[in-house]
KOLVEXBA-653187 format. One record per residue (C-alpha): residue number from 1; residue in one letter; x, y, z. Coordinates in pm, whole numbers. Example, Ala and Ser with C-alpha at 12.3 -4.5 7.8 and 13.67 -1.06 7.14 Angstrom:
// residues 2
- num, residu, c1, c2, c3
- 1, a, 1230, -450, 780 .
- 2, s, 1367, -106, 714 .
This chain:
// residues 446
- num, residu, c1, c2, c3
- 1, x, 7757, 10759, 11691 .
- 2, x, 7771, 10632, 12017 .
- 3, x, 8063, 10573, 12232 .
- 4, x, 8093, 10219, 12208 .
- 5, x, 8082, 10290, 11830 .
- 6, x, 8372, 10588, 11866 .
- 7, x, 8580, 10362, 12018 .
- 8, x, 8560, 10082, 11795 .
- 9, x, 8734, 10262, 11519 .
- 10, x, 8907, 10557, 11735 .
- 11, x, 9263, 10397, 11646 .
- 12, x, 9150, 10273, 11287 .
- 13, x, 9293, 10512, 11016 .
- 14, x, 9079, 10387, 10760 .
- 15, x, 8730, 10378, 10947 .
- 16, x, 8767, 10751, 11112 .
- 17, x, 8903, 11059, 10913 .
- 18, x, 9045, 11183, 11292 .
- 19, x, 9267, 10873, 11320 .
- 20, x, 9430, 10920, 11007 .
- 21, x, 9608, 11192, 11093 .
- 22, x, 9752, 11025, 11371 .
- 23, x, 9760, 10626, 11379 .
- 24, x, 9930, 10415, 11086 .
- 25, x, 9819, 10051, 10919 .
- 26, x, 9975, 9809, 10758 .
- 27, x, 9919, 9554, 10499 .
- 28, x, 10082, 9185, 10415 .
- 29, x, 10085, 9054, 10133 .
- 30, x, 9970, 8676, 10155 .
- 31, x, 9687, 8632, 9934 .
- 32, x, 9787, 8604, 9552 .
- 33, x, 9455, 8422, 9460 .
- 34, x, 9191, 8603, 9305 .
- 35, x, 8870, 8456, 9215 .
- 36, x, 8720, 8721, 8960 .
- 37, x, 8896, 8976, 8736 .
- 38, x, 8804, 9309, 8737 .
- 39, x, 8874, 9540, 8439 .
- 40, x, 9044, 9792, 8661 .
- 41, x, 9275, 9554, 8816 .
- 42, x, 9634, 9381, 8748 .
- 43, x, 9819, 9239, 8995 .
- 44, x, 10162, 9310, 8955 .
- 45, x, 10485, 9195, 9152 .
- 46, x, 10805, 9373, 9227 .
- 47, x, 10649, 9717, 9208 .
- 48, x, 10816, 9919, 9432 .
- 49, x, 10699, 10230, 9293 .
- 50, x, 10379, 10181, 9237 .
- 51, x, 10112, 10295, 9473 .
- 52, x, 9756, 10153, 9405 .
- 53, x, 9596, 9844, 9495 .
- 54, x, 9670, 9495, 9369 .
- 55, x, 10056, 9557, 9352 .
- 56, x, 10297, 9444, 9577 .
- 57, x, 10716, 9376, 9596 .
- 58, x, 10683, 9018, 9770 .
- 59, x, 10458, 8811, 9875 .
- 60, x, 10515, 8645, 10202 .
- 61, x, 10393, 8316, 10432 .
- 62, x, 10181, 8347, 10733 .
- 63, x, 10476, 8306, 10958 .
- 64, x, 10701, 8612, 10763 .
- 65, x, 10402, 8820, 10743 .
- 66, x, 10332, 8776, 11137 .
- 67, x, 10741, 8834, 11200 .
- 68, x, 10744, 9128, 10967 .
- 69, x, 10419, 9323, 11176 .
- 70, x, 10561, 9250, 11513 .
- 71, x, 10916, 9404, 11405 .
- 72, x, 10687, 9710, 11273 .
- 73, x, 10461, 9717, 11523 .
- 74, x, 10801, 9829, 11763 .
- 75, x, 10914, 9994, 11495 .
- 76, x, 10616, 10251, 11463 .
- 77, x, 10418, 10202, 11789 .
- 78, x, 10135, 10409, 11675 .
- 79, x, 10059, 10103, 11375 .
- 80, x, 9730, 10008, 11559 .
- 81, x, 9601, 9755, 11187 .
- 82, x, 9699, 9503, 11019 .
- 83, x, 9490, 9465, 10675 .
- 84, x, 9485, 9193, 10437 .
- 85, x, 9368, 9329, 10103 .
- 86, x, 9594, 9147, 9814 .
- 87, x, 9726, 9132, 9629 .
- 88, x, 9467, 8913, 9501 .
- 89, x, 9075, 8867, 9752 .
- 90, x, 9224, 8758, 10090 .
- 91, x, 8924, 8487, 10076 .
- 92, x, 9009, 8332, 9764 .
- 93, x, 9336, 8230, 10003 .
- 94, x, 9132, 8144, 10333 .
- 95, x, 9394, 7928, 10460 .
- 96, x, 9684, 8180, 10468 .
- 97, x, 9463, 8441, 10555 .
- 98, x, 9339, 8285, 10863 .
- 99, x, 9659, 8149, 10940 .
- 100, x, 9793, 8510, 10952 .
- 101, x, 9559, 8637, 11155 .
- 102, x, 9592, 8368, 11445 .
- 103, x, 9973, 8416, 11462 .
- 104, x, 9906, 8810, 11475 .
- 105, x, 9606, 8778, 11724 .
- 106, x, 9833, 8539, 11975 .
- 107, x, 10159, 8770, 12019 .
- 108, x, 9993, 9118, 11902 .
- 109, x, 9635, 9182, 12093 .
- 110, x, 9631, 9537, 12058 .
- 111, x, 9646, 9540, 11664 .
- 112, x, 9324, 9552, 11491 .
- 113, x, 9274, 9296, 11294 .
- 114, x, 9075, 9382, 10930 .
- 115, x, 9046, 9288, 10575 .
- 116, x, 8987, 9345, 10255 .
- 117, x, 8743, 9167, 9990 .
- 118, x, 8548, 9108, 9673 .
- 119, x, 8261, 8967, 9868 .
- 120, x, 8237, 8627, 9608 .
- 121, x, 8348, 8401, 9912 .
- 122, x, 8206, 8650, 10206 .
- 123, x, 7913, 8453, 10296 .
- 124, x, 8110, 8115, 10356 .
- 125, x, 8384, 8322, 10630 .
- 126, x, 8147, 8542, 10808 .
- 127, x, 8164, 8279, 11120 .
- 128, x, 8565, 8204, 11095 .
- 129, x, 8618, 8629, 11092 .
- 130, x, 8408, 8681, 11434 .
- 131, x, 8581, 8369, 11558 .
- 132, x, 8897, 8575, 11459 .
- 133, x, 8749, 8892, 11606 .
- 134, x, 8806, 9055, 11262 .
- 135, x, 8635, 9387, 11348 .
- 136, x, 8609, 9527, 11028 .
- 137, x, 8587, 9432, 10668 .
- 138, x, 8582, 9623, 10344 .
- 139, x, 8385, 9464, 10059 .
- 140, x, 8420, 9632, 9692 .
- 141, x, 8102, 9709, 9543 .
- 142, x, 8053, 9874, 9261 .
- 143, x, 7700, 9807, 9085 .
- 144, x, 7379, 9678, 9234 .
- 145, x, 7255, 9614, 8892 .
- 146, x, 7374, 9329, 8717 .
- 147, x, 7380, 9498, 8355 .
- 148, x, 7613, 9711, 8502 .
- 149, x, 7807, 9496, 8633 .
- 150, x, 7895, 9331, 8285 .
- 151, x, 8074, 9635, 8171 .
- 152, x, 8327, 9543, 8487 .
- 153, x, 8381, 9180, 8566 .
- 154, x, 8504, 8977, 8255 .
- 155, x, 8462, 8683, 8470 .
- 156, x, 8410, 8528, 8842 .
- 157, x, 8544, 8195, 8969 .
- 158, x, 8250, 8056, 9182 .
- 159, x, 8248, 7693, 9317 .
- 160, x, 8521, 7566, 9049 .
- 161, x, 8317, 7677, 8737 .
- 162, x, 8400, 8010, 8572 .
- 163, x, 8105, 8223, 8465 .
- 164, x, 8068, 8460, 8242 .
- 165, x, 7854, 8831, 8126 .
- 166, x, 7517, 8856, 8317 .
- 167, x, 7529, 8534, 8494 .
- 168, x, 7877, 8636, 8651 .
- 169, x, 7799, 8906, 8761 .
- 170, x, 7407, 8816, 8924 .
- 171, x, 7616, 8570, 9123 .
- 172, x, 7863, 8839, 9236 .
- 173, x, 7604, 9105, 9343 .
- 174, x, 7422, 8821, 9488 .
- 175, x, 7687, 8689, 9725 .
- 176, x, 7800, 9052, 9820 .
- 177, x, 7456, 9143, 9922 .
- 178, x, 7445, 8823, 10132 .
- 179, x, 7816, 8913, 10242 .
- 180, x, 7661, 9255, 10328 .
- 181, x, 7361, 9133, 10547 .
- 182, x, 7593, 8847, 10721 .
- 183, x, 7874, 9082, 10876 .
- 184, x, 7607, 9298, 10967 .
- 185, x, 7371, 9024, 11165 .
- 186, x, 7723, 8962, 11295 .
- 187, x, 7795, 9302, 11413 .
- 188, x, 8109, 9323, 11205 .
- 189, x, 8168, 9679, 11096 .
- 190, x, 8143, 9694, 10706 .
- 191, x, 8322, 9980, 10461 .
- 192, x, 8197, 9957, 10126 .
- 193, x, 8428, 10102, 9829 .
- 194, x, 8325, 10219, 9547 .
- 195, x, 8518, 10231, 9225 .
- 196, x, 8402, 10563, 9039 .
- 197, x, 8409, 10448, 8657 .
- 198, x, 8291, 10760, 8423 .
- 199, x, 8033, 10663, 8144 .
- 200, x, 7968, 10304, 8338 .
- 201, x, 7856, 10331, 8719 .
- 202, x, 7935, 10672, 8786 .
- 203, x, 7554, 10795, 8719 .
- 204, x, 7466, 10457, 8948 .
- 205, x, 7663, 10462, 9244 .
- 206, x, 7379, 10710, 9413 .
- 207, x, 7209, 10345, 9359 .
- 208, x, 7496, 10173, 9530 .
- 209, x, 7488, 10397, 9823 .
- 210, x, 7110, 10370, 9917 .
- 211, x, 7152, 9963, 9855 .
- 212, x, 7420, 9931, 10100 .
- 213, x, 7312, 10211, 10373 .
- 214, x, 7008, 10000, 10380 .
- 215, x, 7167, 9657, 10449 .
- 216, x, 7380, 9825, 10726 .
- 217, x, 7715, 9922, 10605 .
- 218, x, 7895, 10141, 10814 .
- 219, x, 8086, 10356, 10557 .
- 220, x, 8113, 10419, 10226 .
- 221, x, 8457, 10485, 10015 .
- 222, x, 8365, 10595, 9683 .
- 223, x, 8725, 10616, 9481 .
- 224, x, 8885, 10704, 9188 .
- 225, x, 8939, 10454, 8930 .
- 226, x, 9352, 10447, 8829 .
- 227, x, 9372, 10346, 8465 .
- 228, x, 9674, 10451, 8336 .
- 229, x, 9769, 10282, 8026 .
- 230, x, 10143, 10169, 8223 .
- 231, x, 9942, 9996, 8450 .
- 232, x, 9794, 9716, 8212 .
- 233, x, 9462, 9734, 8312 .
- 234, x, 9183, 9650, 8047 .
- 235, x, 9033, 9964, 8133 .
- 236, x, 9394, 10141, 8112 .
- 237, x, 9457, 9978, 7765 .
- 238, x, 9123, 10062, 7639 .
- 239, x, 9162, 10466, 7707 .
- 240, x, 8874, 10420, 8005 .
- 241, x, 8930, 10793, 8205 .
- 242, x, 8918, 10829, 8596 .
- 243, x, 8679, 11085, 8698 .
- 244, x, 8831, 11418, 8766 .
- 245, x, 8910, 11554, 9152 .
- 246, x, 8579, 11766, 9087 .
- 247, x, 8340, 11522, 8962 .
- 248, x, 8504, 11260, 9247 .
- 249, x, 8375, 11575, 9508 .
- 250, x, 8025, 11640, 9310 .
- 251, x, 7938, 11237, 9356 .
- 252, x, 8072, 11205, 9720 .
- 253, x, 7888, 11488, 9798 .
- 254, x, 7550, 11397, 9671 .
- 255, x, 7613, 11071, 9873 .
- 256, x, 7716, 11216, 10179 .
- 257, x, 7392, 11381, 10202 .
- 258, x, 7250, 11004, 10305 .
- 259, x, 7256, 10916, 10721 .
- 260, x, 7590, 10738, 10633 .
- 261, x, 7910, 10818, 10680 .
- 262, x, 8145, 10923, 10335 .
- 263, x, 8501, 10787, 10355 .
- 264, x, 8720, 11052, 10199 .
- 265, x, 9095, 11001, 10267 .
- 266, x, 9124, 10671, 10084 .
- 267, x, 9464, 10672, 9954 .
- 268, x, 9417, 10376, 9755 .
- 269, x, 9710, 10159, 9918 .
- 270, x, 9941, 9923, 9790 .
- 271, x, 9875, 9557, 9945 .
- 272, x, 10224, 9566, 10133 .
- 273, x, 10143, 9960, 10225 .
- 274, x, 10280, 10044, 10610 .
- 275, x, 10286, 10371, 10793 .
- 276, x, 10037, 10604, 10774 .
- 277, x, 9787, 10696, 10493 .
- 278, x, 9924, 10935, 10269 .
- 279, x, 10261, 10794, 10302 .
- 280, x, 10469, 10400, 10228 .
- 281, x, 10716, 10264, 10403 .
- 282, x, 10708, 9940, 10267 .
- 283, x, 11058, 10000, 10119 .
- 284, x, 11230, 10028, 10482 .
- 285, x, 11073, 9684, 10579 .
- 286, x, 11144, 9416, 10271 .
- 287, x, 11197, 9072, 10308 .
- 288, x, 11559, 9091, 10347 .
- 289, x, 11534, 9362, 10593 .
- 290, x, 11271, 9236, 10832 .
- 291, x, 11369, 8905, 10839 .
- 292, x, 11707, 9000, 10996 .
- 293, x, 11524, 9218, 11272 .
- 294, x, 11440, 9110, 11590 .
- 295, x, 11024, 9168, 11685 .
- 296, x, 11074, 9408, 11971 .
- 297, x, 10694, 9404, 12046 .
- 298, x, 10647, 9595, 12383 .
- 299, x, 10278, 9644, 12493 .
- 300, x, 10328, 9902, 12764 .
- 301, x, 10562, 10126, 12550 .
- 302, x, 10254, 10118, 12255 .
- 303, x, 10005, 10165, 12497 .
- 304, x, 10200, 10510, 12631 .
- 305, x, 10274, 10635, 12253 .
- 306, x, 9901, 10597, 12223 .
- 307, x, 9842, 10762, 12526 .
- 308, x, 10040, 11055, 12405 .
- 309, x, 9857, 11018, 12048 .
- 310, x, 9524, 11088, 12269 .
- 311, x, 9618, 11393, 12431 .
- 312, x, 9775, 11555, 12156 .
- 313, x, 9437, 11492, 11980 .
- 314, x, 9251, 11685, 12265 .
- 315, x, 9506, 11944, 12243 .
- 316, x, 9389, 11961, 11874 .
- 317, x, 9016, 11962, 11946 .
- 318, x, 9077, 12295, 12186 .
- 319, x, 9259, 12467, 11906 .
- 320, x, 8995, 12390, 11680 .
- 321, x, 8727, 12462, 11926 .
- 322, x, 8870, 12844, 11972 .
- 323, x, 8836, 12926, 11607 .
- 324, x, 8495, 12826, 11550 .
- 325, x, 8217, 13100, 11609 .
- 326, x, 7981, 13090, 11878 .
- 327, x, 7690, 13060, 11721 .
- 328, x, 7653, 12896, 11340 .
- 329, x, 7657, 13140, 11048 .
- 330, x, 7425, 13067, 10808 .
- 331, x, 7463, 13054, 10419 .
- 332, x, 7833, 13096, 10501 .
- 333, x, 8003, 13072, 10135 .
- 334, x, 8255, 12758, 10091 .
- 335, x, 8635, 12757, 9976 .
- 336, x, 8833, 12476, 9921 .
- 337, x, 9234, 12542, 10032 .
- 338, x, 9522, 12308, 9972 .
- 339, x, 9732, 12152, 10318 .
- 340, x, 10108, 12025, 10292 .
- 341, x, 10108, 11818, 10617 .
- 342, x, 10309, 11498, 10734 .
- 343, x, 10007, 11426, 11014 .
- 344, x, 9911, 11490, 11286 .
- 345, x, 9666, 11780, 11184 .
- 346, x, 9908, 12015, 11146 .
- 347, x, 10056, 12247, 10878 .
- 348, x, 10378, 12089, 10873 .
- 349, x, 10540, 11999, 10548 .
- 350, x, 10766, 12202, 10329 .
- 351, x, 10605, 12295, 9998 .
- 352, x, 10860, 12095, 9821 .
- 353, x, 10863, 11823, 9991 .
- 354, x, 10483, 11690, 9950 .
- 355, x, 10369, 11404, 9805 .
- 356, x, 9976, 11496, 9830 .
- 357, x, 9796, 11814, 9943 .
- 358, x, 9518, 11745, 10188 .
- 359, x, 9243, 11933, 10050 .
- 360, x, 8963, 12140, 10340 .
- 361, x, 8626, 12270, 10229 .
- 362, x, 8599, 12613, 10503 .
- 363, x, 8297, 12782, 10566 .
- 364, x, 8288, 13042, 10862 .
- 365, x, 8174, 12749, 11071 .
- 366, x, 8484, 12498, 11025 .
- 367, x, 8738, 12358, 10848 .
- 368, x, 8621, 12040, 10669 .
- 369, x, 8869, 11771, 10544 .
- 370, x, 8694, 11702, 10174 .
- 371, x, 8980, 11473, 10017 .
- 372, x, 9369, 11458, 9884 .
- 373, x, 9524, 11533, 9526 .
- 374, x, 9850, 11358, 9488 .
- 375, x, 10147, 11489, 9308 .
- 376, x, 10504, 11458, 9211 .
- 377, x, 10795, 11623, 9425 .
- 378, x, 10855, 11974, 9322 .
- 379, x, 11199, 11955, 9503 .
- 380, x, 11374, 11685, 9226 .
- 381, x, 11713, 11827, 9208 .
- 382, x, 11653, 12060, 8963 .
- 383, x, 11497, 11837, 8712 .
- 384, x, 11170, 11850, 8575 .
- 385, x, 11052, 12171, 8817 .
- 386, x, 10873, 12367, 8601 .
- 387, x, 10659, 12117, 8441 .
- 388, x, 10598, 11959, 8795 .
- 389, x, 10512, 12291, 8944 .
- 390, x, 10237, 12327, 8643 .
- 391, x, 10146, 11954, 8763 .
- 392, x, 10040, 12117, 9103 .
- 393, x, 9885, 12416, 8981 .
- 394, x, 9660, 12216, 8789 .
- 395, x, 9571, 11948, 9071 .
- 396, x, 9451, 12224, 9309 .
- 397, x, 9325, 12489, 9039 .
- 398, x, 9024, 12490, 9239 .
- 399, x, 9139, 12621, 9569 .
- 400, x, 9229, 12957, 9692 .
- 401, x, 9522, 12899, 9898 .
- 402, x, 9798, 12619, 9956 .
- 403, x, 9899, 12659, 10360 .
- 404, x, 10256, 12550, 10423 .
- 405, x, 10515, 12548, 10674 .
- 406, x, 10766, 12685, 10415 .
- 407, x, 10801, 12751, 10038 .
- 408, x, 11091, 12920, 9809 .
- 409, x, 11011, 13240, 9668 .
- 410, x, 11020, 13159, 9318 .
- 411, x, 10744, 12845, 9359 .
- 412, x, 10574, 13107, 9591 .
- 413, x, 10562, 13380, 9340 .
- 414, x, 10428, 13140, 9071 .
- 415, x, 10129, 13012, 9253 .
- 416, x, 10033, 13399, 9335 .
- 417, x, 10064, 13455, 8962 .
- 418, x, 9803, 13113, 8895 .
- 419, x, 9611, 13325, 9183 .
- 420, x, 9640, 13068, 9456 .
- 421, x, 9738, 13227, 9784 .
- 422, x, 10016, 13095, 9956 .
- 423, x, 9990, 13096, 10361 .
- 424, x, 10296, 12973, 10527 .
- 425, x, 10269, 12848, 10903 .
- 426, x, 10293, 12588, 11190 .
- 427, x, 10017, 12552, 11349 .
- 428, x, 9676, 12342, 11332 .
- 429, x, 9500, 12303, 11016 .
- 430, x, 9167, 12409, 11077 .
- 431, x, 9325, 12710, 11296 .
- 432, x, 9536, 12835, 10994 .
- 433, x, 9267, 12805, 10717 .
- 434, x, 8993, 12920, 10956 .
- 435, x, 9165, 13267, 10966 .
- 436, x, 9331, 13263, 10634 .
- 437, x, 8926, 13262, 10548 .
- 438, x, 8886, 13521, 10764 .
- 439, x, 9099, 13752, 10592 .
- 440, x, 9027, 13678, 10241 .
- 441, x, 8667, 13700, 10220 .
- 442, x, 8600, 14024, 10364 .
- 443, x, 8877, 14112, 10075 .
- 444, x, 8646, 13931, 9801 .
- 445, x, 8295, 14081, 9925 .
- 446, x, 8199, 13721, 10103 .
């Protein structure tokens, strides 16, 4: 990529895998609307623990939703978006939408402005979201083939008649692929995601990806599908299984061998999700809360967190840069290793304290961020440890190591005995699994 290209989405945690580490988004919830229903998807309300799209506490107006960023935005000066993804298609609500995003745009400039859709209405906005300088949008495609598509979309709402089977869905893949080609012509960046559905697109999305590299998206985000049977999904009720972390890494792999660029730190947010990816903090800013705070919005004081944000990443990029080799080593055998870190790159997080492990494919090359397992708190009190601890095992079975700043010796002597190695430090990520691999594969004949 070019420069102008690095800084469009240098601050954008969901466009560049190095931002995420480091800058945090946010989402409002003023779009309830949705104008097609996907078997994946119910929107639910007053959800505070639920983390996956479509589900939100409250929904809010234009003018609460542009109060509530500006009292976040001083709040957490390193929030640099503000998304509108839900919980129903943000242009099934154009009015409120838009609305949101002039209020935000007026007292906020620095905050990217993005959003989040299901393409039906794309082509009609294209010219409003440039207008808006609306940088980046997100479209969710997840057939190019209509028969597919069937299996998916009960039904779309197009033009106030509701369609059905085939028909719906030739006029959704239709309208995204005219979506698609518009943001492009309009120099809009585009990230595509991908719902990985085993037994109905999963042997397709290949397809997908070559389609949509080809009419200029910028990044692809192929994800999980959620389909829990709590949920009350269609595909959750029905027993439809999410693919498994490895077949998740097998598909984005074979993708990522394309010229484009594989998104792999989705988290799979909430529509009211703030902070950074990987954590919520939509719980410390409800309506009753943010309402009663005064906006505290200071430019100059975000611009100098940033600043700081910018040379603590080129502190980063030296540490990295002294553990790499000087000259590549070929056919260098790949490990995968497990990371408890709150951000910022770094090893950093208690072992019982993580939500997620951060998961690094290392060669003797580098240290490659490949994707994130989520789990439940080990540290619960006392309640529930063992089987949680099993819960973890399980969800990184395929790595060799779990790097942490700290871990109790009984958790510690557990994961030895499930013959995961267990590498407790401070320090960089790729630094401390660059020479943990060091170590062990000399020990293992690599």
């Amino acid at each position: 990529m070019d420069q102008k290209m690095l800084d469009r989405i240098a601050k954008h945690p969901c466009y560049s895998e190095e931002a995420h580490h480091h800058y945090a988004r946010m989402h409002v919830a003023v779009a309830p609307a949705c104008n097609i229903q996907c078997n994946y998807c119910n929107r639910k309300y007053d959800c505070a623990n639920e983390s996956r799209p479509g589900v939100v506490s409250e929904l809010l107006t234009p003018e609460e939703a542009a109060h509530k960023v500006l009292v976040i935005a001083g709040k957490i000066p390193q929030m640099t978006v503000l998304g509108i993804a839900g919980p129903g298609d943000p242009l099934a609500n154009p009015e409120k939408t838009f609305r949101t995003f002039e209020l935000i745009a007026d007292k906020a400039p620095d905050i990217k402005l993005c959003l989040s859709t299901n393409g039906l209405m794309l082509p009609d906005y294209v010219d409003r979201i440039k207008q808006l300088n609306v940088d980046h949008v997100t479209i969710t495609i997840n057939m190019v083939d209509p028969e597919i598509g069937t299996q998916i979309y009960p039904w779309v709402h197009y033009r106030r008649r509701r369609y059905k089977g085939l028909e719906a869905a030739r006029i959704l893949h239709e309208r995204q692929m005219e979506g698609l080609q518009a943001l492009r012509e309009a120099d809009i960046l585009c990230k595509v995601n991908s719902v990985m559905i085993p037994g109905i697109n999963d042997g397709h999305l290949a397809e997908v990806d070559r389609v949509i590299r080809e009419k200029g998206a910028f990044l692809h985000n192929i994800m999980p599908l959620i389909s829990a049977p709590e949920h009350g999904t269609h595909f959750g009720l029905t027993g439809q299984r999410g693919p498994t972390p490895t077949e998740l890494k097998k598909l984005q792999d074979e993708c990522a061998d394309s010229n484009m660029k594989m998104m792999r730190h989705c988290r799979q947010c909430r529509a009211d999700a703030v902070g950074l990816l990987g954590e919520d903090r939509s719980q410390e800013f409800t309506k009753d809360k943010f309402m009663e705070m005064a906006p505290q919005y200071d430019l100059d004081l975000r611009q100098e967190v940033h600043a700081g944000i910018e040379h603590f990443k080129e502190e980063i990029k030296l540490a990295k840069a002294r553990v790499r080799p000087s000259e590549r080593v070929k056919n260098s055998p790949k490990i995968l290793v497990a990371v408890a870190t709150k951000g910022g790159g770094i090893v950093n997080q208690h072992f019982g304290h993580a939500k997620e492990f951060q998961i690094f494919e290392v060669d003797a090359n580098e240290a490659k961020f490949v994707g994130h397992r989520k789990i439940d708190h080990y540290c619960q009190g006392g309640y529930g440890e063992d089987a949680t601890l099993e819960h973890i095992v399980k969800a990184i079975s395929d790595c060799k190591a779990v790097l942490v700043s700290k871990v109790g010796e009984c958790p510690k002597a557990e994961l030895r005995e499930a013959g995961l190695q267990v590498v407790e430090a401070y320090d960089v990520i790729e630094k401390v699994a660059r020479q943990f691999y060091d170590e062990f594969m000399p020990k293992q004949g690599g």
